[in-house]
C-alpha positions in Angstrom: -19.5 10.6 35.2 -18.4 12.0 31.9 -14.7 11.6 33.6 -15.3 8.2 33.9 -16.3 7.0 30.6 -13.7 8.9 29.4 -11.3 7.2 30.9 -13.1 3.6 29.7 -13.3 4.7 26.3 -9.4 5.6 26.6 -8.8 1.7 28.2 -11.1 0.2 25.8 -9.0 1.4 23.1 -5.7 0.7 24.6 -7.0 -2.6 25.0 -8.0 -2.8 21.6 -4.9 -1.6 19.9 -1.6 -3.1 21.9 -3.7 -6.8 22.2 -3.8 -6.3 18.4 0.1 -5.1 18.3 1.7 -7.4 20.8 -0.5 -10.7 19.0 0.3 -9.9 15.8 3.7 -9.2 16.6 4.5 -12.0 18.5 3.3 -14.3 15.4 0.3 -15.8 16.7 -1.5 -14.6 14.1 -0.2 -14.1 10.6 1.0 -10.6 9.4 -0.4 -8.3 6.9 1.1 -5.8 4.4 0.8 -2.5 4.9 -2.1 -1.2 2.1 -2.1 1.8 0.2 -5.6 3.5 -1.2 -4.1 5.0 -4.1 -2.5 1.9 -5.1 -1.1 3.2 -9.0 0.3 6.1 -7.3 2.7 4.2 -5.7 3.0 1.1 -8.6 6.4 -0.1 -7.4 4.9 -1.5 -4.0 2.4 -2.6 -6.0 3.8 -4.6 -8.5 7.5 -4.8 -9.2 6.6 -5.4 -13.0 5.8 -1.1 -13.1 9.3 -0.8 -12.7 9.8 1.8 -16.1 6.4 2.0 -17.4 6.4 5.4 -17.5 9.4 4.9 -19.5 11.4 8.5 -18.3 12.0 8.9 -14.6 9.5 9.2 -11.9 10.0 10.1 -7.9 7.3 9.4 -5.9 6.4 9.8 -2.4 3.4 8.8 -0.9 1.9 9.2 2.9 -1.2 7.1 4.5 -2.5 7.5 7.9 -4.9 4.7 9.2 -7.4 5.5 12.0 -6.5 8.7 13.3 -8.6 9.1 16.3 -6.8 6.1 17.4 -3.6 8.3 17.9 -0.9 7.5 15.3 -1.5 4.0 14.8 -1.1 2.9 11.3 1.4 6.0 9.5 2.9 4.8 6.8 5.7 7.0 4.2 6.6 5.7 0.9 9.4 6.7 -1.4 10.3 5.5 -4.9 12.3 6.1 -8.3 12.4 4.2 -11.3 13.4 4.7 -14.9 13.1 2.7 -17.8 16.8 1.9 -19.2 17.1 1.0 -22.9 20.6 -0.8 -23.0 18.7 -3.5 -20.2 15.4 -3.9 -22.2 13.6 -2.9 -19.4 12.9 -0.7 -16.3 15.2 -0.2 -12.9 13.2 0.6 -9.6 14.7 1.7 -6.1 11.6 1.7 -3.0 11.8 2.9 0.3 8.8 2.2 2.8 8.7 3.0 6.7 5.8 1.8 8.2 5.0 2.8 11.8 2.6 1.1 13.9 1.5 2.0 17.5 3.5 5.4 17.7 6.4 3.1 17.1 5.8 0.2 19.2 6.6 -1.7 15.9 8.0 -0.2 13.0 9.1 -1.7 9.3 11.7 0.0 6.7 11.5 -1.9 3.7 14.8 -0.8 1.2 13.9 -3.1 -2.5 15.3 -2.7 -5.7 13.4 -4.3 -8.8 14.3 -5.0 -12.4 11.1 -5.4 -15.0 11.5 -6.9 -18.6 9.9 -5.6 -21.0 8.6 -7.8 -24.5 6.9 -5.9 -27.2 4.6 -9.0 -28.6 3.0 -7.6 -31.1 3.4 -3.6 -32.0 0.3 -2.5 -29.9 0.6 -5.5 -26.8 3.4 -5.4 -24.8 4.4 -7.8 -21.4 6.3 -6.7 -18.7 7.8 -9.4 -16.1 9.5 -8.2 -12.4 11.3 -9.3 -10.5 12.3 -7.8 -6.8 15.0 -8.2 -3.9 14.2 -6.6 -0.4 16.0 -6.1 2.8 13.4 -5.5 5.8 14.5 -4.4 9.0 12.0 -5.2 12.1 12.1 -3.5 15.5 9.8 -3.6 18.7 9.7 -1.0 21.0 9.3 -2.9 24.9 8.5 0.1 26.2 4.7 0.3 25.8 1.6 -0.5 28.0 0.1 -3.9 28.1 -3.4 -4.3 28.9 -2.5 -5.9 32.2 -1.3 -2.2 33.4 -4.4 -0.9 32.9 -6.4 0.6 36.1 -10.4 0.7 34.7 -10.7 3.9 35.8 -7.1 4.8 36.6 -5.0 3.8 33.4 -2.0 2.0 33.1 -0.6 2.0 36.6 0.6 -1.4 37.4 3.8 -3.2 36.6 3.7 -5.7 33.5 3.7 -9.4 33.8 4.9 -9.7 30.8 9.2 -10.9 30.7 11.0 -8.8 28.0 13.9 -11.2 28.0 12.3 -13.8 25.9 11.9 -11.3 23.1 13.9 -10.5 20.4 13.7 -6.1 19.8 15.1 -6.4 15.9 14.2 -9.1 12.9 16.0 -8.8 9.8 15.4 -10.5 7.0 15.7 -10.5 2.7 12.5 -11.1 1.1 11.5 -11.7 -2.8 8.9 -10.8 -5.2 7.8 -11.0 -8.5 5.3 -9.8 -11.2 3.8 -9.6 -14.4 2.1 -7.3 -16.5 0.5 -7.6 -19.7 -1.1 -4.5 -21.9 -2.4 -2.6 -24.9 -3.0 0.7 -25.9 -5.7 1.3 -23.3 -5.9 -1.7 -21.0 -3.9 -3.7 -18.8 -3.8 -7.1 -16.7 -1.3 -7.8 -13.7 -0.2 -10.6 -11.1 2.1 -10.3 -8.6 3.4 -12.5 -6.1 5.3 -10.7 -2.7 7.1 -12.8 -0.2 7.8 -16.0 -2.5 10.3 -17.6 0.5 7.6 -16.7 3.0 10.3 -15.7 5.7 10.1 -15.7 9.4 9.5 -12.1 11.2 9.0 -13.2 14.6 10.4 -11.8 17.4 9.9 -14.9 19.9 13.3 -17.4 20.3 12.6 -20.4 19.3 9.3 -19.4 17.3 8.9 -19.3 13.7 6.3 -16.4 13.0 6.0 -17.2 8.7 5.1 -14.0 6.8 2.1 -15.3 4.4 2.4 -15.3 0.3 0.8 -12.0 -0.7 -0.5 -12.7 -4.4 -2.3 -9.4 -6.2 -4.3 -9.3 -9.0 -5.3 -5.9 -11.2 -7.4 -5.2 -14.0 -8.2 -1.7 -15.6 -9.2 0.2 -18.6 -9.7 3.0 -20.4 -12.4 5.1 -22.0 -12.1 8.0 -23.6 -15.0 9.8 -23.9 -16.3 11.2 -27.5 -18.8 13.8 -27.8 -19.7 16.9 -29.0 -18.9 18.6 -25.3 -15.7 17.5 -25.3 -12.7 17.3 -27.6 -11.1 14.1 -27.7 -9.1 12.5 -25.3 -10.2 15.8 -22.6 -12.5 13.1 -20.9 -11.6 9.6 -19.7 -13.3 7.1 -17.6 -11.1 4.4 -15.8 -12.9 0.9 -14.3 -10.4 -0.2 -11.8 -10.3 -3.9 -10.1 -7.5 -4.7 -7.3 -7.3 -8.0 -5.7 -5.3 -8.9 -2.8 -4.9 -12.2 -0.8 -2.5 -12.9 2.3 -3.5 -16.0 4.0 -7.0 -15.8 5.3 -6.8 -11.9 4.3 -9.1 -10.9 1.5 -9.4 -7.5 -0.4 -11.5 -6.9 -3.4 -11.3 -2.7 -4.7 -13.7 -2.1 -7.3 -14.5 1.6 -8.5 -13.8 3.9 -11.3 -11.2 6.9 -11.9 -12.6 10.1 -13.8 -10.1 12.2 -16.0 -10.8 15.6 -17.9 -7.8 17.9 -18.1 -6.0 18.4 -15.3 -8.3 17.1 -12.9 -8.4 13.2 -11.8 -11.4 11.8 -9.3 -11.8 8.7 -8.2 -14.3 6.3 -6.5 -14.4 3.1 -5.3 -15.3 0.3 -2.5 -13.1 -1.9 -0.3 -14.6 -5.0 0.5 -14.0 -9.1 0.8 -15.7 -11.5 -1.3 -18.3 -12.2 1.7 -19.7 -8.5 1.1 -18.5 -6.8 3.8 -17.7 -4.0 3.6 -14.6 -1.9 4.4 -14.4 1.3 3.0 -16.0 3.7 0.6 -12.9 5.3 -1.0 -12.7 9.2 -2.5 -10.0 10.9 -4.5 -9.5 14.2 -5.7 -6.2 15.4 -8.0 -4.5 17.5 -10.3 -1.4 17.1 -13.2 0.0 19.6 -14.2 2.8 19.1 -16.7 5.2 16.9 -14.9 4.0 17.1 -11.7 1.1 14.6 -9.9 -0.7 15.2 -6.1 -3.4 13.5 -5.0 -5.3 13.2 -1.7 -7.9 9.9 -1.0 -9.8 9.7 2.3 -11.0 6.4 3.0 -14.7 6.4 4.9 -15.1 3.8 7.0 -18.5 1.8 6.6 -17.8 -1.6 8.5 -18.5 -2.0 12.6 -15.5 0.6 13.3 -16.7 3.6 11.4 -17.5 5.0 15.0 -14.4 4.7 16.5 -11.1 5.4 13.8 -12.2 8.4 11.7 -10.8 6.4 8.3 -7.7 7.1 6.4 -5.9 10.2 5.0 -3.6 9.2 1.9 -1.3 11.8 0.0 1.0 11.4 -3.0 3.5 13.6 -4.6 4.9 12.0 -8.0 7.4 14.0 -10.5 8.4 12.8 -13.8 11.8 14.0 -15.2 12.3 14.7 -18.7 13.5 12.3 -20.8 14.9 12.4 -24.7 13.9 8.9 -26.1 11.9 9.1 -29.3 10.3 5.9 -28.7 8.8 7.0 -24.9 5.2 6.6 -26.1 5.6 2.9 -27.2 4.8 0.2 -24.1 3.6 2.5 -21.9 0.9 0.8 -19.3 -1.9 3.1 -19.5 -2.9 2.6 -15.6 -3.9 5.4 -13.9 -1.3 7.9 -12.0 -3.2 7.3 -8.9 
């Protein structure tokens, strides 16, 4: 008996996952971005107006894994460098992204570069404005198990119905984004608006699969804490608010990052603007001089929290030195993670 439901547990979720995958990629329903927990810790993706607000030179890299006990469905690597460029008024970004769905039944490399203008309005309020060129490369991987193939008790042991001939394996496309950012000393405001042309990723002849305007929306601040426990500036408190919206696709991140020294927490929810909720969201990190890692864990509290095991997210971020004497003036004062 335990065999049994073993094996329907195993259908059930092959069911679950390559519907999803084969849908989706087809373009009956509209795509989604790939999402990262610890959004700042990979800014570029985020908002293409980041590009140099660090001012000297930053490599990142960042990892996410989505539903694990789902096998490797959602594993997604990240990789990006940027520099802020004083003869161009502004920053240069380069960003790498491969993002693997399904064990590679449909996989995504992203390769953008990104310019960012920056215009010092006052001495203490600075704007930044992006804007960003991609080339994405789309592939499908035939080779996988419908939910036709699959015996209820035996697995996937008959022959697909399916016709691979109508499908096209690659989509290639150029794609173009833009942002803004606006801050002070110790807060910030952004917009950003991916996939302006809204181009077509499907993989059916003949069909036209649109990818939806992605438009993102940030807030946060800073608060140092003063007391007699702690000297100043050894204590910060960071309220955080992320917005995104993809056709019908909400996302509303609220929480708060905690700074003293070294050592960076962070908390927050994952929810839509009907209440319900996603995820609960933890973070745990360290700096230490020019060097940044952080690991989030994303708890899963909505109808699937029994089946996917949540998110693991990593980040690795390095700052170079740099020799410009004016590196502390329009810095955005976001969090590193």
């Amino acid at each position: 008996m335990r065999i049994v439901l073993k094996k329907y547990i195993m259908v059930r979720r092959y069911i679950i996952l390559l519907s999803a995958l084969f849908i989706g990629s087809l373009g009956l329903i509209n795509a989604q971005d790939a999402h990262f927990s610890q959004f700042y810790a990979n800014s570029l993706y985020l908002n293409p107006a980041f590009a140099g607000a660090e001012k000297c030179p930053k490599l990142s890299l960042n990892y996410r894994n989505q539903w694990p006990a789902l096998g490797p469905t959602y594993v997604t690597y990240s990789a990006s460098y940027d520099q802020y460029w004083n003869a161009l008024q502004g920053g240069v970004g380069l960003h790498l992204m491969n993002d693997v769905q399904g064990g590679g039944t449909i996989t995504t490399t992203m390769i953008s570069g990104m310019y960012a203008y920056t215009l010092p309005v006052t001495r203490r309020f600075f704007v930044a404005a992006g804007f960003q060129a991609s080339y994405i490369m789309k592939t499908i991987n035939w080779d996988f198990i419908f939910p036709n193939m699959i015996h209820p008790l035996y697995g996937p042991i008959y022959s697909s119905l399916e016709n691979p001939d109508i499908i096209n394996n690659q989509r290639n496309y150029v794609d173009f984004s833009t942002g803004l950012v606006a801050f002070s000393e110790r807060t910030f405001f952004g917009l950003a608006v991916h996939h302006l042309t809204q181009p077509s990723e499907s993989f059916l002849r003949g069909s036209d699969a649109v990818l939806p305007r992605k438009i993102t929306v940030h807030f946060g601040t800073e608060v140092p804490i003063n007391s007699s426990k702690y000297r100043r500036g050894e204590l910060k408190i960071a309220p955080q608010l992320l917005f995104h919206q993809q056709g019908q696709f909400q996302q509303f991140n609220w929480g708060v990052y905690v700074a003293r020294k070294q050592i960076v927490a962070g908390f927050w929810l994952r929810q839509n603007f009907n209440f319900q909720y996603d995820s609960f969201i933890m973070l745990a990190g360290f700096k230490q001089d020019n060097l940044r890692f952080a690991y989030s864990y994303d708890l899963t509290v909505s109808r699937l929290k029994n089946s996917t095991y949540g998110a693991h997210e990593v980040s690795v971020a390095f700052t170079f030195e740099c020799h410009d004497k004016d590196q502390k003036k329009g810095i955005v004062s976001c969090p590193s993670f």
